[in-house]
C-alpha positions as CSV (number, residue, x, y, z in Angstrom):
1,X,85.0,248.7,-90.3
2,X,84.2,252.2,-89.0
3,X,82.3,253.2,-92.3
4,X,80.0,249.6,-91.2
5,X,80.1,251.4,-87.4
6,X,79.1,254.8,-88.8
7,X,82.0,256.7,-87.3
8,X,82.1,260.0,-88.4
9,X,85.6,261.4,-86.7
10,X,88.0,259.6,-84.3
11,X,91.0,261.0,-82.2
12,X,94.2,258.9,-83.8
13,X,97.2,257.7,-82.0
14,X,100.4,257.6,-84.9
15,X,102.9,259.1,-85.7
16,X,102.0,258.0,-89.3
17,X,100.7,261.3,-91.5
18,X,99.6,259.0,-94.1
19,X,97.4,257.1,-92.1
20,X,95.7,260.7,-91.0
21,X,95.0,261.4,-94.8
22,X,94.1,257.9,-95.7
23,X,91.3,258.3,-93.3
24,X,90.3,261.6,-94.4
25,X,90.4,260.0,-98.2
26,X,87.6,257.5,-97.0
27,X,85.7,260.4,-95.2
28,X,86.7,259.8,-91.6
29,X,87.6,263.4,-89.8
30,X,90.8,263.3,-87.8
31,X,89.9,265.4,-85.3
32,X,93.2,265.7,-83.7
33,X,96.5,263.1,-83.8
34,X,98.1,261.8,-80.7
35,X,101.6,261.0,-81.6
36,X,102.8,258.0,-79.5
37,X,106.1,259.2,-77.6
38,X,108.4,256.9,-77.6
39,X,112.6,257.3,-76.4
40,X,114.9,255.8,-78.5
41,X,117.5,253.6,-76.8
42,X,120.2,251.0,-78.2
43,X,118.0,248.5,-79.3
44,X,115.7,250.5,-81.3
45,X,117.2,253.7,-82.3
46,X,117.8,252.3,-85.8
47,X,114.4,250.9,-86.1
48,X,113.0,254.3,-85.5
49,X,115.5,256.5,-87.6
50,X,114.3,254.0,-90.1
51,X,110.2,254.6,-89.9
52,X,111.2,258.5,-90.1
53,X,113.5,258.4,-93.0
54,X,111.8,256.0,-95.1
55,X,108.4,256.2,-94.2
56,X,107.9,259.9,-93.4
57,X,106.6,258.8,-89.8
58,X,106.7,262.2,-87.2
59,X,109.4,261.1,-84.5
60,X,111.9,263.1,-82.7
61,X,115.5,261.2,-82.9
62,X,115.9,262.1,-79.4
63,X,112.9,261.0,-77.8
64,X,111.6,264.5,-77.4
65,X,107.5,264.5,-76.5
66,X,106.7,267.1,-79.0
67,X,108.5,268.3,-82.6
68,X,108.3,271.6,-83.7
69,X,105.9,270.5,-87.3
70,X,103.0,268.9,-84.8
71,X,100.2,271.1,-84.1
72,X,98.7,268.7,-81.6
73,X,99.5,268.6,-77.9
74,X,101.3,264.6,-77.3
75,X,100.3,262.7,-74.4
76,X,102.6,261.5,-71.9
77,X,102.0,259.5,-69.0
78,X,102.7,261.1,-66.0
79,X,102.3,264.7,-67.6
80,X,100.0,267.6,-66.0
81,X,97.3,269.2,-68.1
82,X,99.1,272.9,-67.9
C-alpha cells in the first residue's frame, strides 16, 4: 500500500522494532518511532510482559513514558514540549 502511494518515509507509532526494519527492508525510511505509552494495570500487565518477552516489543513494565534504549522522544497526552 505505501509503495502504490509512493511514500518515501513515515513517522511510526510501535513499540514493535521489527516492524521499523521491516519497513526499512521494503525501502520505507523510519524517520523517527513514536512508541505508544501505555500503563500496565491488573488486567493487562501479563499481556504486556508477554509482547516484551516474547516478541521483543520496547515497553517499560512499569508504565514509564520513556526507556533508557529509545532514542526517540514518546508522546504523551497532556505533556509540554520542554
Amino acid at each position: 500500500m505505501l509503495d502504490s502511494l509512493r511514500v518515501k518515509s513515515i513517522r511510526l507509532c510501535t513499540n514493535n522494532p521489527r516492524k521499523v526494519d521491516d519497513h526499512a527492508k521494503h525501502g520505507i525510511n523510519v524517520v523517527e518511532r513514536l512508541p505508544l505509552v501505555i500503563e500496565p494495570n491488573e488486567y493487562n500487565r501479563f499481556y504486556l510482559q508477554t509482547k516484551a518477552l516474547k516478541s521483543g516489543h520496547l515497553l517499560s513494565p512499569d508504565g514509564k513514558p520513556r526507556l533508557l534504549e529509545q532514542s526517540d522522544r514518546p508522546i504523551v497526552r497532556g505533556m509540554d514540549d520542554e
